[in-house]
C-alpha positions in Angstrom: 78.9 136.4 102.8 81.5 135.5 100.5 85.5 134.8 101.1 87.1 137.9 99.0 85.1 140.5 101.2 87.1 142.6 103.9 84.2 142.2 106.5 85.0 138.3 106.1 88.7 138.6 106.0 88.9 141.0 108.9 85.7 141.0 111.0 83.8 137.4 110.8 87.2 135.3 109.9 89.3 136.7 112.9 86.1 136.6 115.6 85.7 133.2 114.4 89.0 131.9 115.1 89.2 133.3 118.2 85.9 132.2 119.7 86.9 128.3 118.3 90.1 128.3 120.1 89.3 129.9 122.9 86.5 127.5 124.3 87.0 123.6 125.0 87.0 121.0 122.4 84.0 119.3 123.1 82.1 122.9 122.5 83.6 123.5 119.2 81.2 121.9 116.4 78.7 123.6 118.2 80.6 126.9 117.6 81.4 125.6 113.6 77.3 125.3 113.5 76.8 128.5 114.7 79.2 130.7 112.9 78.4 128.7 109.9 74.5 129.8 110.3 75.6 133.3 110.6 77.6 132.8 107.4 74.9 131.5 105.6 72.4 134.1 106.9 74.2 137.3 106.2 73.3 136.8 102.7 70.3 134.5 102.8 68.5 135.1 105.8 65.0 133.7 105.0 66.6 130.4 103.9 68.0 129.8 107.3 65.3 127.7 108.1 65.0 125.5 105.2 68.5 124.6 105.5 67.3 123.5 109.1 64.4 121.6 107.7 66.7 119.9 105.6 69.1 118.7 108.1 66.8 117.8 111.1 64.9 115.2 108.3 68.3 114.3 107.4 69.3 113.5 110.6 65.9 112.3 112.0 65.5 109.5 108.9 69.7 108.8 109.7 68.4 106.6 112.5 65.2 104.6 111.0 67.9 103.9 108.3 70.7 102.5 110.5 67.9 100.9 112.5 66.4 98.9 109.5 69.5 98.4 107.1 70.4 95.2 108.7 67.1 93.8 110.0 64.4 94.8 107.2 65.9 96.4 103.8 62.6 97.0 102.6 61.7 99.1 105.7 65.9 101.1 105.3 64.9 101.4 101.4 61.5 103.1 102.3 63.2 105.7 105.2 65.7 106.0 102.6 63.7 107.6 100.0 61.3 109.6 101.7 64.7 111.3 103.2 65.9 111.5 99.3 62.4 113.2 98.5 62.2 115.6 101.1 65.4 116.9 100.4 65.6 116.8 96.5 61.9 118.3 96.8 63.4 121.9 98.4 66.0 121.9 95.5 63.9 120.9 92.5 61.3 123.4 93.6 63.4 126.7 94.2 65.8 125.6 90.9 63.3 124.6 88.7 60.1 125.4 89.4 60.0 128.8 87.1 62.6 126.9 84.9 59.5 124.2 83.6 56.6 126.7 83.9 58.1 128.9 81.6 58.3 126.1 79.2 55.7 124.5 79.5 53.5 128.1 79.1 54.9 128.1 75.5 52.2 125.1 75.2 49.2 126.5 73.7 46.5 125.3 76.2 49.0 125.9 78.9 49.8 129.3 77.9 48.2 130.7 81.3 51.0 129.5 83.7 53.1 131.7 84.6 56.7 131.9 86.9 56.1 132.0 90.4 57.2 136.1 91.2 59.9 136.4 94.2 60.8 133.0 94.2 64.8 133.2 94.7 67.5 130.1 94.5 68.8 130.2 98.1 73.0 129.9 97.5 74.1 126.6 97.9 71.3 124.5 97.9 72.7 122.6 95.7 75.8 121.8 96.9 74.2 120.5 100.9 71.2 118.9 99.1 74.1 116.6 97.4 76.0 116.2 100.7 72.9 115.1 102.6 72.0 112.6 100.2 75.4 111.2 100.5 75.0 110.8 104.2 71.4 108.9 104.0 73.0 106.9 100.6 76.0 106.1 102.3 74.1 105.1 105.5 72.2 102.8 103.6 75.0 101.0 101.9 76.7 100.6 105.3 79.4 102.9 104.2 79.6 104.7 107.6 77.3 105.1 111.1 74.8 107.2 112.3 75.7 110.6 113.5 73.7 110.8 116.7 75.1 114.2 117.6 72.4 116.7 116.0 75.0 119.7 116.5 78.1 117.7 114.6 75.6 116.7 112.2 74.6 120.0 111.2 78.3 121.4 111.4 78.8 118.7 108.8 76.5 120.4 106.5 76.9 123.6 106.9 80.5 124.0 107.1 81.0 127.6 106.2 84.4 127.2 104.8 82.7 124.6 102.0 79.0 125.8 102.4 78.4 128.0 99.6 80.6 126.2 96.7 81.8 123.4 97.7 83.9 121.0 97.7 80.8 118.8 97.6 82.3 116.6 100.6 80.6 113.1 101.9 79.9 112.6 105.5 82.0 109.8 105.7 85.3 111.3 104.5 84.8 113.6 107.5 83.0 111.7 110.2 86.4 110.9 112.4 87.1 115.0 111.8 84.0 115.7 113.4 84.6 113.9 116.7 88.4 113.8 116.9 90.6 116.9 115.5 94.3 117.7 117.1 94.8 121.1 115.4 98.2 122.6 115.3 100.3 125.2 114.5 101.5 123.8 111.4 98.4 122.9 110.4 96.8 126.4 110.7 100.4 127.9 108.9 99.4 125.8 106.0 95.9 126.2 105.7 96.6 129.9 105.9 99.3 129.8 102.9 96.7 127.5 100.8 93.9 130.4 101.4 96.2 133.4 100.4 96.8 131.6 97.5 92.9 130.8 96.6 92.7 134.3 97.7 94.9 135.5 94.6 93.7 133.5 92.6 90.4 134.6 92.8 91.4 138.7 93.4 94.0 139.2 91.6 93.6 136.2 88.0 89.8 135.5 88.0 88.5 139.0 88.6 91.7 140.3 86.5 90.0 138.0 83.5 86.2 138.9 84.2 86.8 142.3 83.6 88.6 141.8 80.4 85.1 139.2 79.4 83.1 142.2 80.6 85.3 144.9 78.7 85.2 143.1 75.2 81.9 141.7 75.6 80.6 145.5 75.4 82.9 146.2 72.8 81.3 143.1 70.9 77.9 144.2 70.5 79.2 147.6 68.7 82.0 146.9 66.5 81.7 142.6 66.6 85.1 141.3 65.4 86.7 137.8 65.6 89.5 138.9 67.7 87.0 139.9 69.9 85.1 136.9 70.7 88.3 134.8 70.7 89.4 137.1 73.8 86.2 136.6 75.3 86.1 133.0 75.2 89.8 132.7 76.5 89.5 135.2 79.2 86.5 133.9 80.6 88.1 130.1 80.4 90.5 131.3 82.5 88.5 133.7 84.9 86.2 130.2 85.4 89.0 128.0 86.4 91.3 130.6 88.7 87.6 131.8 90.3 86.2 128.5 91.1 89.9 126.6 91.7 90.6 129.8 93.7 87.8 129.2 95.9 88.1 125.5 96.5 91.9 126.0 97.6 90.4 128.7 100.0 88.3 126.1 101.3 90.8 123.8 101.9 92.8 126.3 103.6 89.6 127.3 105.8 89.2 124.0 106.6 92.8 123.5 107.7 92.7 126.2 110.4 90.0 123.9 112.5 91.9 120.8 111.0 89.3 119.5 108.5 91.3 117.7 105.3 88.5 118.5 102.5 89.8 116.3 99.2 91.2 118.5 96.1 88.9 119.7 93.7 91.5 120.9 90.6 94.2 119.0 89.4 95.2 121.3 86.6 92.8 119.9 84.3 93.8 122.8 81.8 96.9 120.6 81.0 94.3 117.3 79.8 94.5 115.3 76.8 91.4 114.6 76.5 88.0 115.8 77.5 87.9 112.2 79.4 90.8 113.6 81.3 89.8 116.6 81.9 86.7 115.7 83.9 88.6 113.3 86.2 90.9 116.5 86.8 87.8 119.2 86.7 85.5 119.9 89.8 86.5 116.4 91.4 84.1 116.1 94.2 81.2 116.7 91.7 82.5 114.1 89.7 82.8 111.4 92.3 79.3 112.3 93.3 77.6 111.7 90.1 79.9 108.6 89.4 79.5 106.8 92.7 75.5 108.0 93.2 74.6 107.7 89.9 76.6 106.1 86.9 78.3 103.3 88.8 74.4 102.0 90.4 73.1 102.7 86.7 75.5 100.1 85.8 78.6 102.1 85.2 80.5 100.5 82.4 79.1 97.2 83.0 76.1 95.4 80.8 77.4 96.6 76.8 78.5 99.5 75.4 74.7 101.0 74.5 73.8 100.9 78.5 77.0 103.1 79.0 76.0 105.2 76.3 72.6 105.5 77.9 74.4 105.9 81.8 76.5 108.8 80.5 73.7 110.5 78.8 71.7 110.4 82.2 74.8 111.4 84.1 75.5 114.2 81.8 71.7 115.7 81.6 71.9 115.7 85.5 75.3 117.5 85.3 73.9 119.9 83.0 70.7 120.6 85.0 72.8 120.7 88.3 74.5 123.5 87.1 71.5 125.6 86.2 67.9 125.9 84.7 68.4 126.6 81.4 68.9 125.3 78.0 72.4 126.3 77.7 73.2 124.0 80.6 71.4 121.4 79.1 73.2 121.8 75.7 76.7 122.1 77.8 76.1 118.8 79.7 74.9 117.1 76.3 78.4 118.6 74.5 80.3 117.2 76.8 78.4 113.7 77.5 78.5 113.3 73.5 82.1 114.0 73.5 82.5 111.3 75.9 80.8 108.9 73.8 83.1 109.9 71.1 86.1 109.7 72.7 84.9 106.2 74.9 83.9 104.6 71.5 87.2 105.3 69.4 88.8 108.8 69.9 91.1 108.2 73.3 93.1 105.5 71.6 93.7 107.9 68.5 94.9 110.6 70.7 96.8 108.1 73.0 99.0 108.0 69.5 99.4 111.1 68.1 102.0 113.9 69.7 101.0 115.1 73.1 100.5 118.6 71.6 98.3 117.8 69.5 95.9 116.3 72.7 96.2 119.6 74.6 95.3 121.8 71.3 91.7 119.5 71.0 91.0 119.6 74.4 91.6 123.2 74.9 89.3 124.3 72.1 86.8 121.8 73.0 86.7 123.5 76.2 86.7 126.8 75.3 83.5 125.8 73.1 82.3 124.5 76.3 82.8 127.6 78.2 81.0 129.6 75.6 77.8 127.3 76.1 78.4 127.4 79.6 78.4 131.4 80.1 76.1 132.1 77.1 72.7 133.3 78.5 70.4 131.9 75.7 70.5 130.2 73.2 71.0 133.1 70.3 73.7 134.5 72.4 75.6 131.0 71.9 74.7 131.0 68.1 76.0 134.3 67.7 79.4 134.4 69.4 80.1 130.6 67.2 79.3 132.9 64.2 81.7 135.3 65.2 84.5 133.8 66.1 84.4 132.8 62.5 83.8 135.5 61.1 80.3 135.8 60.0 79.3 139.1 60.0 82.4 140.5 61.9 85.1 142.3 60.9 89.0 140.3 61.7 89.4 142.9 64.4 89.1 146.4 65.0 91.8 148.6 66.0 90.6 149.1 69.9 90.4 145.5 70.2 94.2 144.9 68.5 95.4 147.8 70.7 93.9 146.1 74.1 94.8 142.3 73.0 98.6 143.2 72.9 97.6 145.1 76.7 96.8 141.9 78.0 99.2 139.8 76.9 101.2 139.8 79.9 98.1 138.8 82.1 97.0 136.0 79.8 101.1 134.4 79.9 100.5 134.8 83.8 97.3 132.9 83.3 98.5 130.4 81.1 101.6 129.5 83.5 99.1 129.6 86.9 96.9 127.0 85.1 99.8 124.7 84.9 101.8 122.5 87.6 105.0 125.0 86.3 104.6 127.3 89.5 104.3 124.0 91.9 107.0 122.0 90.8 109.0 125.6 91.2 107.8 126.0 94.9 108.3 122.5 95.8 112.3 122.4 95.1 112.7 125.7 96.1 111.5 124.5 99.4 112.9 121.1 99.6 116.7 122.8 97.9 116.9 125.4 100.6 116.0 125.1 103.9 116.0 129.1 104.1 113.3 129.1 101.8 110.7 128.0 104.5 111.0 131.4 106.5 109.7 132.7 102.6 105.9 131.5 103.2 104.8 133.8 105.9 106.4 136.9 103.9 104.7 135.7 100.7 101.4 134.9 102.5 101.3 138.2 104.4 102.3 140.0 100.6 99.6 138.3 98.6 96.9 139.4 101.1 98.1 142.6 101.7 97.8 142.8 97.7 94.6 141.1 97.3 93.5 143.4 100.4 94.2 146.6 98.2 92.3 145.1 95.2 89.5 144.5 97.3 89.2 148.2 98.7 89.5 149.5 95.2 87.1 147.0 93.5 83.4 146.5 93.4 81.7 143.3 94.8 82.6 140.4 92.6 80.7 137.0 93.6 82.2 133.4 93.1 81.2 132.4 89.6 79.6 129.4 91.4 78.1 131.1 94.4 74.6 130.9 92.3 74.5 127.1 91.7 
């Protein structure tokens, strides 16, 4: 089940509520866990019970962890990775297992394996594999106590409102939440005005954008042209960012109703400098994972400048893989680890000196190059759009594709002004200028989901871009 559906909007959504208010406090992670199961298992019924498996270990090695981390380190390090193994076996297996057979059959004497048939990535694996590990990693480090509850433990993980996509949240940022939430009214008003507007963005921008990637993607392989594959690239830049953004501010706002704070996940990074920046403003919670779990105990930028070569390159492999197996992940996280490099070595101090615009020009097309690694399928398919967006073997444009790119330049302004903090900044004096303007949000709320509610009944099913990592 995904948010932009109308049996989640008007069916699961509304029951949910209902149910959590109505009973006592003390009964309402257990409620959380259980509407959070359904969640999960109206899509992915048969994974129901690995997602189990991988909590009750967590939970179970929790305690021989806490026990040991003070009296025998050795023994906490031991409980510590066994619970690390279990859990990273599940996700290694069902993301990569077919990944490294396939490969490995192009090896002559190996040419006999073969991918495993029916074997299906169970939707967001990847996100409560990396929130487990937090708990046990954290647990170890002293960072935060045992959860002895089993059912706030497992409400932790599977959340619904950040189960599927994130944001990837650590136990400890929400451990207090779990035993000690005072929701009211205003909070519930504003996580309901944060999810309309993830619920526009994702409606109305991102699925605006995929059909214009989907449109000239087709027109592409007949008549390819440069204008073409520009418009591809651009569109789907920005059906990434409003899709993905769009669901993490619907988290947020899911969250808010049952008075969970989840951190931010966007922070405009469309507006960066520098690819540096743009990854401190990009998918934040993924980020902080990798950097606090991985770079920072690989040294971080400690020990020379080669050993943070060699710490980014890790990080940036993993990142890569994270997202997907395939080569074109593994390229994308390489592009933008060697970028890094680049820009830790000498390039941020240039661009620190040169006119702002200049930054945000770089950047952008860096990340639009990005983009096309990112949603390329293989490797050819990546080689071929670079080709034609310079115009080797295509024609400038054609006249379909001239006719439709002056069609969409109204969407692509809206785009372009939604990516930046223009629309904010707006909202924020309108509402601190006039004290009228308050009375505007439940009248713009109720209007964007009415809208986004027509979309939907008009539309075919559109996932979350990162529903499959």
């Amino acid at each position: 089940m995904v948010f932009s559906t109308l049996i989640f909007l008007f069916a699961f959504l509304v029951i949910t509520i209902a149910i959590y208010f109505i009973v006592p406090f003390k009964f309402r992670n257990l409620v959380l866990f259980a509407v959070s199961l359904v969640f999960y298992g109206w899509g992915e019924p048969s994974y129901i019970l690995l997602m189990l498996f991988s909590i009750l270990t967590a939970y179970v090695f929790g305690f021989f962890i806490a026990k040991y981390r003070d009296t025998d380190q050795k023994k906490a390090k031991k409980y510590l990775a066994v619970s690390l193994i279990l859990n990273l076996s599940s996700l290694l297996f069902f993301k990569y297992a077919n990944f490294f057979l396939e490969n490995l059959a192009a090896i002559p004497f190996l040419s006999g394996l073969s991918p495993i048939e029916g074997l299906r990535l169970p939707v967001g694996i990847s996100f409560y594999t990396f929130q487990i590990m937090s708990y046990s990693i954290d647990l170890y480090r002293k960072d935060t106590g045992v959860q002895k509850n089993l059912i706030s433990f497992g409400a932790y993980v599977v959340l619904f409102p950040q189960l599927i996509a994130g944001p990837i949240v650590r136990y400890r940022d929400i451990a207090d939440m779990l035993t000690d939430r005072k929701e009211s009214f205003d909070k519930f008003a504003s996580g309901v005005i944060r999810f309309c507007a993830g619920l526009a963005k994702k409606v109305i921008l991102a699925d605006s954008a995929a059909a214009v990637v989907k449109t000239f993607r087709a027109a592409n392989e007949y008549e390819p042209s440069v204008l073409g594959a520009w418009i591809v690239v651009l569109a789907f830049t920005f059906q990434i960012y409003f899709d993905f953004s769009g669901y993490s501010d619907m988290a947020i706002g899911l969250g808010r109703l049952f008075d969970f704070e989840f951190l931010e996940n966007f922070d405009y990074p469309y507006i960066s400098r520098s690819i540096t920046e743009f990854w401190r403003r990009w998918h934040i919670s993924l980020s902080t994972w990798f950097k606090e779990y991985v770079y920072i105990p690989l040294g971080g930028n400690r020990k020379g400048i080669l050993k943070q070569y060699r710490n980014i390159a890790i990080v940036w492999l993993l990142t890569g893989l994270w997202h997907g197996a395939a080569w074109s992940f593994i390229i994308w996280g390489a592009y933008f680890g060697i970028i890094l490099m680049i820009e830790k070595t000498f390039l941020l101090k240039l661009l620190d000196r040169i006119p702002r615009v200049f930054g945000h020009i770089y950047t952008i097309l860096l990340i639009m190059f990005g983009w096309l690694i990112f949603s390329s399928e293989s490797l050819p398919e990546i080689w071929l759009y670079l080709k034609m967006m310079f115009g080797s073997g295509a024609s400038l444009a054609t006249d379909m594709v001239i006719y439709d790119s002056v069609r969409l330049i109204p969407m692509f302004a809206i785009c372009i002004v939604g990516s930046t903090p223009l629309l904010k900044k707006l909202y924020d004096y309108i509402m601190g200028k006039y004290h009228f303007a308050a009375y505007l949000n439940p009248v713009l709320s109720c209007g964007s989901l009415l809208l986004c509610t027509a979309y939907l009944v008009d539309s075919t099913f559109s996932p979350f871009l990162y529903y499959i990592f």
